[in-house]
C-alpha beads as a LAMMPS data file, in Angstrom:
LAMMPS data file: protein, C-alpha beads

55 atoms
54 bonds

1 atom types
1 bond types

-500.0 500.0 xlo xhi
-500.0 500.0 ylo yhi
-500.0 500.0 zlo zhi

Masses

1 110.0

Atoms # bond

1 1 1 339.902 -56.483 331.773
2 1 1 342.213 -58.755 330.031
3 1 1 341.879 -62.477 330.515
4 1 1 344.146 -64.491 331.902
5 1 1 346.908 -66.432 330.204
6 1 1 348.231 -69.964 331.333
7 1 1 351.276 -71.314 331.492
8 1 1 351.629 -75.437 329.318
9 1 1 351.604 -77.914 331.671
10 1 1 348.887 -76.208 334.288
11 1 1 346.299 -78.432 335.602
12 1 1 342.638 -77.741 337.399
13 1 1 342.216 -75.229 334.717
14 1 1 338.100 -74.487 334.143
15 1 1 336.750 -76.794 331.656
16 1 1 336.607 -75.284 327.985
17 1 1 338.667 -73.899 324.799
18 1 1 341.976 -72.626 324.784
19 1 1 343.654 -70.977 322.182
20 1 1 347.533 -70.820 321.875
21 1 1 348.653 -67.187 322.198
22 1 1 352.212 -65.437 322.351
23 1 1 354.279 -64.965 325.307
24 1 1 352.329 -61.563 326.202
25 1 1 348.835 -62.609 324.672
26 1 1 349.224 -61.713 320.835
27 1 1 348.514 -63.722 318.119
28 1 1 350.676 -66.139 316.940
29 1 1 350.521 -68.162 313.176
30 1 1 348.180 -70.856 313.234
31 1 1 347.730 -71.230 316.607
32 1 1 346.571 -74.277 318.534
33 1 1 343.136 -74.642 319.969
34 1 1 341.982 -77.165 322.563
35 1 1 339.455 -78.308 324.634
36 1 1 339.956 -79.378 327.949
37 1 1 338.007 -81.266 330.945
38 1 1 337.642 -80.445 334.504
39 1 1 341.156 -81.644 335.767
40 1 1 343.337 -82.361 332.770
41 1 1 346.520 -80.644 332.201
42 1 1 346.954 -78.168 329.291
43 1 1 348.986 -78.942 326.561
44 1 1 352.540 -77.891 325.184
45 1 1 352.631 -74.954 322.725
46 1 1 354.378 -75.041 319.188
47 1 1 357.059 -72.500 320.862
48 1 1 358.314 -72.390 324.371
49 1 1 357.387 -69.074 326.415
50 1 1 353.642 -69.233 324.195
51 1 1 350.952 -69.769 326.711
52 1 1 346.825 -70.888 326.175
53 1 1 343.967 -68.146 326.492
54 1 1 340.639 -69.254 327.044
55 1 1 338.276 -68.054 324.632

Bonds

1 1 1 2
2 1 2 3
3 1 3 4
4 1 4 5
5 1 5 6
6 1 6 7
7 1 7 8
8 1 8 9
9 1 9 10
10 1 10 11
11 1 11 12
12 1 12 13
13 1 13 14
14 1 14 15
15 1 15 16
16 1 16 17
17 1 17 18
18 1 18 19
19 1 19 20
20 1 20 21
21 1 21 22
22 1 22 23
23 1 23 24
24 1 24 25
25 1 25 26
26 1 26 27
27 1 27 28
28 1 28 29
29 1 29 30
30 1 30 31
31 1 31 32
32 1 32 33
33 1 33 34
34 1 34 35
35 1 35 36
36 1 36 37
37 1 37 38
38 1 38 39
39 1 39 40
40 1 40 41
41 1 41 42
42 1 42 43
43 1 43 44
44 1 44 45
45 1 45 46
46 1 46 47
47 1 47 48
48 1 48 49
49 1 49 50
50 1 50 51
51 1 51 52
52 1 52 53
53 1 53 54
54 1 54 55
């Protein structure tokens, strides 16, 4: 099963690491990874259409 990807700018995402991924879930160069708390927004990508993965 292949995780979920989100969309910058979602909110009440589950707490934890996200890792910047292409528009379809490939890799992308030097991608962003964050960490998020219960209720925050994620953040913008380097490149519009990207989205986060959580790892």
């Amino acid at each position: 099963m292949a995780k979920q990807l989100f969309k910058p700018g979602e909110d009440n995402k589950p707490k934890g690491k996200y890792k910047e991924v292409g528009p379809q879930g490939g890799k992308v160069y030097k991608p962003r990874i964050v960490t998020i708390d219960p209720g925050d927004r994620l953040p913008p990508t380097q490149k519009p259409g990207n989205k986060w993965k959580k790892l």
